[in-house]
Every structure is written in C-alpha cells, then in structure tokens.
Residue frames as a rotation matrix with the C-alpha (Angstrom) as fourth column:
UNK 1
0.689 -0.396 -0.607 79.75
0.600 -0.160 0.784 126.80
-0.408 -0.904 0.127 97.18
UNK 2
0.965 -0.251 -0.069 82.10
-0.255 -0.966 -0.044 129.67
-0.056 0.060 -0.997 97.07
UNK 3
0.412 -0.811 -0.416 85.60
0.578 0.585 -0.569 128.24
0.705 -0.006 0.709 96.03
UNK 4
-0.277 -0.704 0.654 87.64
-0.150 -0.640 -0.753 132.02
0.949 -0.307 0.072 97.61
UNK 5
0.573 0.353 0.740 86.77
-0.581 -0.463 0.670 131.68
0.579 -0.813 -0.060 100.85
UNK 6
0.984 0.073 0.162 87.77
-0.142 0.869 0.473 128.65
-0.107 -0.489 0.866 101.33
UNK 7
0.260 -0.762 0.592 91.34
0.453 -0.445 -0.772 129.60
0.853 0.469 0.230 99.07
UNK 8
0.382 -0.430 0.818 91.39
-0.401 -0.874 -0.273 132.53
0.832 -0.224 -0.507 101.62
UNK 9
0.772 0.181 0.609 91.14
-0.633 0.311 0.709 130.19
-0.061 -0.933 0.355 104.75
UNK 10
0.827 -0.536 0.173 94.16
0.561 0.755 -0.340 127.81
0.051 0.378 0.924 103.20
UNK 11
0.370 -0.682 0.631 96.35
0.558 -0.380 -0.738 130.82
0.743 0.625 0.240 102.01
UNK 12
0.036 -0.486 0.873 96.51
-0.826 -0.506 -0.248 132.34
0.563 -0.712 -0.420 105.80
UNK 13
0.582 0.376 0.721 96.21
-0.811 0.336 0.480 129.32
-0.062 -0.864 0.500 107.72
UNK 14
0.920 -0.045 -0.390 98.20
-0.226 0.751 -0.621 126.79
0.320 0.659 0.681 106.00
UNK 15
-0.149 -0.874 0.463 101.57
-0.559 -0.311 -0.768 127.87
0.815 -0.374 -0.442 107.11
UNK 16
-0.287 0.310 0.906 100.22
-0.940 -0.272 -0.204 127.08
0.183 -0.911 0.370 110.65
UNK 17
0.908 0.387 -0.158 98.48
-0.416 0.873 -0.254 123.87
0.039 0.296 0.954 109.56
UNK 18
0.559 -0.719 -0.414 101.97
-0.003 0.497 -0.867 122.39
0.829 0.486 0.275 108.10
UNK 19
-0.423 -0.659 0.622 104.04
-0.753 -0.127 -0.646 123.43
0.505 -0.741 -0.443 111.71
UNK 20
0.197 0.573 0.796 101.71
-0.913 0.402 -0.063 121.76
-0.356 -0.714 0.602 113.66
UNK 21
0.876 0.431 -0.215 101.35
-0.479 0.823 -0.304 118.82
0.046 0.369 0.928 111.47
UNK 22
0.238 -0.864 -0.444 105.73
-0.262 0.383 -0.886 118.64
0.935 0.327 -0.136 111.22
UNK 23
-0.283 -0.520 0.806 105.68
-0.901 -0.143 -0.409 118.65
0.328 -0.842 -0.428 114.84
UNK 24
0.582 0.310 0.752 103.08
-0.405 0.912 -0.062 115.50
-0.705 -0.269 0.656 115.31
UNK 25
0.996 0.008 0.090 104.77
0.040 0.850 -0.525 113.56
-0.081 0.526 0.846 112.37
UNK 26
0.314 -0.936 0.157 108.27
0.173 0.220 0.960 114.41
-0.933 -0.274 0.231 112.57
UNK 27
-0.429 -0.499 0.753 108.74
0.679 0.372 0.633 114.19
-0.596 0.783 0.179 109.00
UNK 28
-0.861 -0.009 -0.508 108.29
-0.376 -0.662 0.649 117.02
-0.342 0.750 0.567 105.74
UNK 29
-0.846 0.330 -0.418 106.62
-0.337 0.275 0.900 114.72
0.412 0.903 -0.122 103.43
UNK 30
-0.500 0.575 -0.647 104.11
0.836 0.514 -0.190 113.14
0.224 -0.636 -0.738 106.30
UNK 31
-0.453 0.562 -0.693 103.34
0.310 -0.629 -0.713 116.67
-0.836 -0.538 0.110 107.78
UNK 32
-0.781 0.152 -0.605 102.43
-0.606 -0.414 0.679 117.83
-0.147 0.897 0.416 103.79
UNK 33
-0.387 0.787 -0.480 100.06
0.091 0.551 0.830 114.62
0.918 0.277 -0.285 103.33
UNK 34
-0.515 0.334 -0.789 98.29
0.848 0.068 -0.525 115.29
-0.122 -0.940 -0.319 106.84
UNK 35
-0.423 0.287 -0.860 97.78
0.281 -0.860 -0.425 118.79
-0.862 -0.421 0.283 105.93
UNK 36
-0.896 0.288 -0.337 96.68
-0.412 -0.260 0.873 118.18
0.164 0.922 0.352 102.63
UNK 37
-0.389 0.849 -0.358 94.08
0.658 0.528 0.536 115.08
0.644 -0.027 -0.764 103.97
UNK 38
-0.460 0.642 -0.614 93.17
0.803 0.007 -0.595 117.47
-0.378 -0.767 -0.519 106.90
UNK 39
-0.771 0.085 -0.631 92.31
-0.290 -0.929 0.230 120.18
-0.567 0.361 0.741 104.03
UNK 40
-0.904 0.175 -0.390 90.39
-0.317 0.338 0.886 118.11
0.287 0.925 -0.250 102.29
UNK 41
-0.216 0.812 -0.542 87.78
0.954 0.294 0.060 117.09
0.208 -0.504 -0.838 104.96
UNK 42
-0.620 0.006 -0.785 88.01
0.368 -0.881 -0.298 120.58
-0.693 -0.474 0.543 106.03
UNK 43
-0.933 0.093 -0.347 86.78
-0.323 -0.640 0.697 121.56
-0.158 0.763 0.627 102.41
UNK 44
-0.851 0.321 -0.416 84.22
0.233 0.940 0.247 118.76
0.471 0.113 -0.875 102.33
UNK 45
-0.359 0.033 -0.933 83.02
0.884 0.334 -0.328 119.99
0.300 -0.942 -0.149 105.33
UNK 46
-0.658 -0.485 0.576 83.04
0.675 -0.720 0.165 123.70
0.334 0.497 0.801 104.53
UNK 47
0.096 0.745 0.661 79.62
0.097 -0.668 0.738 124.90
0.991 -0.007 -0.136 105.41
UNK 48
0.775 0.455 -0.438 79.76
0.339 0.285 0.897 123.35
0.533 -0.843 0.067 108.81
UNK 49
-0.080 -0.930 -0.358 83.65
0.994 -0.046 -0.102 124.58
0.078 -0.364 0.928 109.22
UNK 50
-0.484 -0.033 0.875 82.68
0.458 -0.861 0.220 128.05
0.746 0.507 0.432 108.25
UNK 51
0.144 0.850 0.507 79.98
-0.142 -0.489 0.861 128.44
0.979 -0.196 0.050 110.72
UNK 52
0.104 -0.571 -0.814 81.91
0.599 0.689 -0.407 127.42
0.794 -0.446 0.414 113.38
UNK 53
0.895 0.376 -0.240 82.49
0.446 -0.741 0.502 129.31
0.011 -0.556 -0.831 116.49
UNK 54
0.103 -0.958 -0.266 86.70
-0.749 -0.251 0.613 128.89
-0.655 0.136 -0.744 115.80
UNK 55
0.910 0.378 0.169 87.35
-0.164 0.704 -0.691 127.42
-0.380 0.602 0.703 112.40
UNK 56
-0.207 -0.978 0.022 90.73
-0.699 0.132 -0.702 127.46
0.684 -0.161 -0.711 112.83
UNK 57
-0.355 -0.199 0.913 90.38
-0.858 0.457 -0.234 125.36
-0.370 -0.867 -0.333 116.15
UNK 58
0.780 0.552 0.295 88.01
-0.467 0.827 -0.313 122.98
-0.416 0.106 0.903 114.03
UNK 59
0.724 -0.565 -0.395 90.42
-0.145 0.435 -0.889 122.21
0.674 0.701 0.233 111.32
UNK 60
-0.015 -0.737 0.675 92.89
-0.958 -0.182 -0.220 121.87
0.285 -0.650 -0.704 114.05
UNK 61
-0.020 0.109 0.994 90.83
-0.917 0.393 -0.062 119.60
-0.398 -0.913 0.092 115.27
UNK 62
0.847 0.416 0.332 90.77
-0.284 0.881 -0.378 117.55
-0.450 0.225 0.864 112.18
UNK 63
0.422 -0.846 -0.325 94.05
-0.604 0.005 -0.797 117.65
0.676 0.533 -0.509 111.63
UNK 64
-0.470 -0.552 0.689 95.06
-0.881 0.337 -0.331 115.97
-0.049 -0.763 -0.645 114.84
UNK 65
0.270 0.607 0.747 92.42
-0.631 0.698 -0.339 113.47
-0.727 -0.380 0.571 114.38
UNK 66
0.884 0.095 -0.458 93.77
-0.456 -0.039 -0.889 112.81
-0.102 0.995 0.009 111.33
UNK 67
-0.107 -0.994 0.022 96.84
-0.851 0.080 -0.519 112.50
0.514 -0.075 -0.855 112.50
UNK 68
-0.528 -0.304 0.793 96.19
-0.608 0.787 -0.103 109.94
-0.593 -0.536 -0.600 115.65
UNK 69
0.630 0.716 0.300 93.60
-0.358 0.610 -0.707 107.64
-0.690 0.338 0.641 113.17
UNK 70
0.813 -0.277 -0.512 96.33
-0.379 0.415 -0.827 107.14
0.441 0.867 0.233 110.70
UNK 71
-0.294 -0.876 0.383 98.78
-0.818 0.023 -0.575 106.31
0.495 -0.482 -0.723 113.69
UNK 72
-0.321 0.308 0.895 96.09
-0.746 0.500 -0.440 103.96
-0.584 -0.809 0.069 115.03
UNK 73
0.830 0.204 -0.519 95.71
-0.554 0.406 -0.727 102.16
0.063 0.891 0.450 111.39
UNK 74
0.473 -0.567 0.675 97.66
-0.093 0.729 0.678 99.22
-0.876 -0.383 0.292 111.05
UNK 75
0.502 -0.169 0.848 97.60
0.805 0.450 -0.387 99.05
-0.316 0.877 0.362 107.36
UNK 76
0.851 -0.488 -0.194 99.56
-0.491 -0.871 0.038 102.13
-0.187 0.063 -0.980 107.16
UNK 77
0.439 -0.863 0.250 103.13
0.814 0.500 0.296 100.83
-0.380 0.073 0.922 105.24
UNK 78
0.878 -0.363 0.313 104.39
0.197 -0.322 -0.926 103.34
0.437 0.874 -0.211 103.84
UNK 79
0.542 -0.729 -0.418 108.14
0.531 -0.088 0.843 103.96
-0.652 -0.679 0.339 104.43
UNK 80
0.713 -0.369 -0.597 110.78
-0.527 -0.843 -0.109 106.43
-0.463 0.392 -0.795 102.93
UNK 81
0.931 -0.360 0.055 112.67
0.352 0.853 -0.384 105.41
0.092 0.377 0.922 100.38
UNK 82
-0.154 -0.915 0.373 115.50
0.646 -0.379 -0.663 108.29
0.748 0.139 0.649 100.52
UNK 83
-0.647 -0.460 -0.608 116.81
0.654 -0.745 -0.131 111.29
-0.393 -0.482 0.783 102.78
UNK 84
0.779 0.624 0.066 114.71
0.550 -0.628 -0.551 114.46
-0.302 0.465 -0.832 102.40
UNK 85
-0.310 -0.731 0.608 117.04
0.628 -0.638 -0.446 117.21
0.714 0.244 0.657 101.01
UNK 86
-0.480 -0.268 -0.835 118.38
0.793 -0.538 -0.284 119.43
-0.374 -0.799 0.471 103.27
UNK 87
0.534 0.781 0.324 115.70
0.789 -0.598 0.142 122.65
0.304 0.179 -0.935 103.64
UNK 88
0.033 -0.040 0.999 116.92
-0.114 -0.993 -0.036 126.47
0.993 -0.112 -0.037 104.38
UNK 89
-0.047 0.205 -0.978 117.58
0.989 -0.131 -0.075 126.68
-0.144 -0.970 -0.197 108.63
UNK 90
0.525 0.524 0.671 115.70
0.003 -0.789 0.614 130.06
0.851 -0.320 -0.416 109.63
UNK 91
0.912 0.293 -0.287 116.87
0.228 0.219 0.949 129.22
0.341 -0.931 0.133 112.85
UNK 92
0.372 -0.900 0.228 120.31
-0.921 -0.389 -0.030 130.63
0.115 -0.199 -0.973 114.79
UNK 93
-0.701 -0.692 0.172 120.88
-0.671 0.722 0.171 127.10
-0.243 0.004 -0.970 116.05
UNK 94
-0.245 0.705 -0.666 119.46
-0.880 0.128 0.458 124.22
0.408 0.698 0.589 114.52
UNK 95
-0.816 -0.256 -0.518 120.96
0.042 0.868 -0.495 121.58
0.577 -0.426 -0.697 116.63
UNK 96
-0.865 0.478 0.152 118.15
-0.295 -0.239 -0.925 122.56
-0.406 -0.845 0.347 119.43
UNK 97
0.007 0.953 -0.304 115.09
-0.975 -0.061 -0.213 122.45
-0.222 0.298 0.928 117.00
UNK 98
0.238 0.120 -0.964 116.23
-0.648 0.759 -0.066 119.07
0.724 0.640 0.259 115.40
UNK 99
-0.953 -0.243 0.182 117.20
-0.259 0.342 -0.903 117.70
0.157 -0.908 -0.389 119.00
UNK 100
-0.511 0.860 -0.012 113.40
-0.630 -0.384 -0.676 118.50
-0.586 -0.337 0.737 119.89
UNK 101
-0.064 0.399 -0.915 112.17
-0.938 0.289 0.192 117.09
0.341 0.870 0.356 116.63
UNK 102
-0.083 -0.117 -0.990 113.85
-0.010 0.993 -0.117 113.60
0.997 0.000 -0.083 117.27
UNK 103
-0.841 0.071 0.536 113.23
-0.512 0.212 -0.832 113.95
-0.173 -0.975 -0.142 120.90
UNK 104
-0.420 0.718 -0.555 109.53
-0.850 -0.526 -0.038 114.36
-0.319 0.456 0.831 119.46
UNK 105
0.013 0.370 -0.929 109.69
-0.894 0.420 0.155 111.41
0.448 0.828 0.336 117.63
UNK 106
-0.879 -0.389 0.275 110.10
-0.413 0.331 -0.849 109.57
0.239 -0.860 -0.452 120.95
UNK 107
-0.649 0.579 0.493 106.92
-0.661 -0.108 -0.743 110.06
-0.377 -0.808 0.453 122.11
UNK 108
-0.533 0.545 0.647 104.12
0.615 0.775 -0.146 107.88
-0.581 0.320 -0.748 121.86
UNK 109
-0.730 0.225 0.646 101.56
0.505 -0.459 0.731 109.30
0.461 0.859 0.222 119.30
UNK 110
0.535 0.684 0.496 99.05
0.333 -0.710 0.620 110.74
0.776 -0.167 -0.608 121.39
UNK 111
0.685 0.070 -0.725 101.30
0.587 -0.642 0.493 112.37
-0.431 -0.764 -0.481 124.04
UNK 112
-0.772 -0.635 0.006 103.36
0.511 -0.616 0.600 113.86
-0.377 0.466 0.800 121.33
UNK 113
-0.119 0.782 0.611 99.37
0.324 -0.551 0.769 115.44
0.939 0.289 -0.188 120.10
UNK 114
0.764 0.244 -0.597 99.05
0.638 -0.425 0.643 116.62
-0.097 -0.872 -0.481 124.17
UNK 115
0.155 -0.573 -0.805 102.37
0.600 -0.593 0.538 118.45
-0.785 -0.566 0.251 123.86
UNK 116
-0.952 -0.263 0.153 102.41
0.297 -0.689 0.661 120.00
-0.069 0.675 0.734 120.51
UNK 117
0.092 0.738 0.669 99.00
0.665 -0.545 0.510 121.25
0.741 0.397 -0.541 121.29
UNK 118
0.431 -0.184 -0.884 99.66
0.902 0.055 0.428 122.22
-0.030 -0.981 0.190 124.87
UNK 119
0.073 -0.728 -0.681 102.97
0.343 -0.623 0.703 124.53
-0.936 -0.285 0.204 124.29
UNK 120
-0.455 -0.044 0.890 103.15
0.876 0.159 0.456 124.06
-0.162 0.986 -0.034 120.47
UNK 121
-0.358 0.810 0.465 99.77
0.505 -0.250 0.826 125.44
0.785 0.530 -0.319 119.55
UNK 122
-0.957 0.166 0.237 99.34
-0.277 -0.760 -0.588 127.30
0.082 -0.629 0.773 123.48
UNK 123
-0.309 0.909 -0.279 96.32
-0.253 0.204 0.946 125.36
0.917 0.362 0.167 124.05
UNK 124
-0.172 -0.154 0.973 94.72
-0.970 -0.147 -0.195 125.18
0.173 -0.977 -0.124 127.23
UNK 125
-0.903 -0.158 0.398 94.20
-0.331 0.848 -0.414 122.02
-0.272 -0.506 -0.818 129.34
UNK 126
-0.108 0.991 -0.080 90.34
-0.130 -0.094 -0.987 122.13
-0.986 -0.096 0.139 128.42
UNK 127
0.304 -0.009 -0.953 90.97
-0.913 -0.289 -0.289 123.07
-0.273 0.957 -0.096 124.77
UNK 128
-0.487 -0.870 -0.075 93.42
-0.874 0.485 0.040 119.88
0.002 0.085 -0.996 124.57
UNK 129
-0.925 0.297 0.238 91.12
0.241 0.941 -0.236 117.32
-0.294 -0.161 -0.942 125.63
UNK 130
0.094 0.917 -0.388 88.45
-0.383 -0.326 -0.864 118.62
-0.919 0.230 0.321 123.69
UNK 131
0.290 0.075 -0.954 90.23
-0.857 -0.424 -0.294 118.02
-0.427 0.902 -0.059 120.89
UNK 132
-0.786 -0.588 -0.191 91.60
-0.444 0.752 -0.487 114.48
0.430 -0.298 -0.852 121.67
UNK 133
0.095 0.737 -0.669 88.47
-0.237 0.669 0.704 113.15
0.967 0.092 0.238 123.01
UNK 134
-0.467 -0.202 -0.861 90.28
0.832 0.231 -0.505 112.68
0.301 -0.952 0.060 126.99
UNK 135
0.911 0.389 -0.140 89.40
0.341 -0.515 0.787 114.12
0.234 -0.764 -0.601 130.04
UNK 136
0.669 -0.568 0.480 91.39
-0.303 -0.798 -0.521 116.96
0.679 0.203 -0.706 131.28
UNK 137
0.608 -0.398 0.687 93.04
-0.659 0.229 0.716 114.54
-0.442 -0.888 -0.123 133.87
UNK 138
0.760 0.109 0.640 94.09
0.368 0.740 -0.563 112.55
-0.535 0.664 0.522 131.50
UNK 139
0.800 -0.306 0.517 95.61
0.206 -0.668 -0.715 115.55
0.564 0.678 -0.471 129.15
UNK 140
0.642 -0.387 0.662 97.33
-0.694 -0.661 0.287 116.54
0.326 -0.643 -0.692 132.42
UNK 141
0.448 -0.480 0.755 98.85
-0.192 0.773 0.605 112.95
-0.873 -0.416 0.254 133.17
UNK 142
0.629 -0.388 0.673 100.06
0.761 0.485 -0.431 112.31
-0.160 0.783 0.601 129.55
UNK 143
0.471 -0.646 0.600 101.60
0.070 -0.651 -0.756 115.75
0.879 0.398 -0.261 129.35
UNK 144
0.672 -0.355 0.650 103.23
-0.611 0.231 0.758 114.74
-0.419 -0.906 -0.062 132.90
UNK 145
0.540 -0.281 0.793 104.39
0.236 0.955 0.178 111.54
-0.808 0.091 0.582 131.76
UNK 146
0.648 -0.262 0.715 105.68
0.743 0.009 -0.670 113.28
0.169 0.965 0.200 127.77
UNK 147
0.703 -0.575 0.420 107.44
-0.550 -0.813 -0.192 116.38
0.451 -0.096 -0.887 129.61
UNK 148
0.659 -0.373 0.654 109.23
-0.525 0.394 0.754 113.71
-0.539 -0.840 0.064 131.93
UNK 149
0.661 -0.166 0.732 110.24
0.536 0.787 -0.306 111.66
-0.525 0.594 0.609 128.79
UNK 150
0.812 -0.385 0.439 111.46
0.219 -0.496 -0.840 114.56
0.541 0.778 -0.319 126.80
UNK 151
0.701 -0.644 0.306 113.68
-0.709 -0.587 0.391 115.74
-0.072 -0.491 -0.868 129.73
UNK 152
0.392 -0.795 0.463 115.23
-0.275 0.379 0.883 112.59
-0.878 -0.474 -0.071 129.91
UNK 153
0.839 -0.119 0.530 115.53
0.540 0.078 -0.838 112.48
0.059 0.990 0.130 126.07
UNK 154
0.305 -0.561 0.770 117.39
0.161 -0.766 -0.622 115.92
0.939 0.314 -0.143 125.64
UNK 155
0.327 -0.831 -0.450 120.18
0.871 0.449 -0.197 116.07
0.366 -0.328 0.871 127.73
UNK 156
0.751 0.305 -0.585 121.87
0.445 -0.889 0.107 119.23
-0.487 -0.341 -0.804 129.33
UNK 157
-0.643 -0.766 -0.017 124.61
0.282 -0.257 0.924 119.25
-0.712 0.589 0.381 126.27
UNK 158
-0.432 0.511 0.743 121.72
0.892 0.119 0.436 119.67
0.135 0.851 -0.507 124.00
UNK 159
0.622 0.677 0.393 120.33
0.514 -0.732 0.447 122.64
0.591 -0.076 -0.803 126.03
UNK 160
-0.565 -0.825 -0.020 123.55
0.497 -0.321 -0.806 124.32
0.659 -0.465 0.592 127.80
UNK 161
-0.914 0.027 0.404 121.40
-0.191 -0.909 -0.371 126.98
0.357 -0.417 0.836 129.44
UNK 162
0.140 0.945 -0.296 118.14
-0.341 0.327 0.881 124.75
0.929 -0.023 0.368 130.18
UNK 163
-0.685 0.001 0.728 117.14
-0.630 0.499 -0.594 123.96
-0.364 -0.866 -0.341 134.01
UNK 164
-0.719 0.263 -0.644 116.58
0.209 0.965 0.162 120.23
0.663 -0.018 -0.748 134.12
C-alpha cells in the first residue's frame, strides 16, 4: 500500500477531524486520542476508505462511531489528572465558544453527535442518521430535545444578542 496518499488524506483533513472530535468530547486530549483511534481504522481500512464514494464522510463516520462506542464502554476510567494549559484564543470572544463547549458537555452523548453533525459539520437530516445508525425521526427528535436543552443551558447573558 501506498503510505502518501494516505499522509495526504491526514495532512488536509485532520484539522477538520480534531474540531469535530473537540466538539463531541469536550476535551483537547480526548478529541486528539479519538482522532488518532479514528485514523487508525481509517488507515487499516484504506483500500475500502479510498474507494469510497465520500471518504471524508466515511472517516467521519468512524470517528463518531468511535466516539459513541467508547461512551457506551463501561470500562472506560480514565480521568484527568491536571488542567490543560491554556491554548492561543483565535476567537474575538471566547466566553461564547467556551459557554457552548460546557453547554456541550451537557448533552447526552449521542445528541451532542446529532448536533455537532447537524450544524457543526452542516449535515443533513439523512446524512446524520446514516451515520448514527437512527432513523431520520429519531435524528429530528434528539436534535429537538438537544437544541431545547442547550437553550436552557446558555442563558441570554451568555448570548446578549441571541433570540431565545
């Protein structure tokens, strides 16, 4: 197997990979080991990812699966021992993104994968519950039920200029 392709498919896509992955886990060091294990099946996998009709959308897709299967593992312990260090903000205000974040971390684990594919990742209603394994009624009641949650999470001090 050809190592660069696969190199090339990491070196533009990764970036992308790692948002997504901070948005389902909340957390630096989690979204990094998600997007490393969903690289690794991805690589594994390679011929069959390659030939794909959207190999981007696959590896998406095994990144989310990835994600709810280690949320649905009991034997998962691991816990932080310290604070991450504080990263560069890109952002004008940060308060808003890290609001979101820990709103985020609210949700249950699969309706926090319905909305960061949804709006996140601009995925349609169809696309969504492909990936996720539900029916699009389903997709459409959990991201009901997770937009309802977040509103009452984040507050209208948190969003001055946001209609409740």
């Amino acid at each position: 197997m050809d190592d660069s392709e696969f190199a090339g498919f990491v070196a533009a896509r990764s970036g992308q990979l790692y948002r997504s992955a901070y948005l389902l886990t909340t957390s630096s060091h989690a979204a990094e080991d998600l997007v490393q294990v969903a690289l690794a099946k991805a690589y594994a996998a390679w011929p069959r990812v390659r030939t794909a009709t959207d190999p981007v959308a696959y590896v998406h897709g095994v990144l989310i699966k990835a994600f709810l299967s280690e949320r649905r593992r009991r034997s998962s312990s691991e816990v932080p021992l310290a604070a991450t260090p504080d990263a560069p903000v890109l952002d004008a205000d940060p308060t808003e993104r890290l609001a979101l974040v820990a709103a985020l971390r609210e949700l249950a684990p699969l309706d926090r994968a319905v909305v960061v594919l949804r709006f996140w990742e601009d995925r349609s209603v169809a696309d969504t519950a492909h990936d996720l394994d539900l029916t699009e009624a389903a997709v459409k009641n959990r991201c009901l039920r997770a937009l309802r949650q977040l509103r009452g999470l984040l507050t209208d001090t948190t969003f001055p200029g946001s209609i409740r």
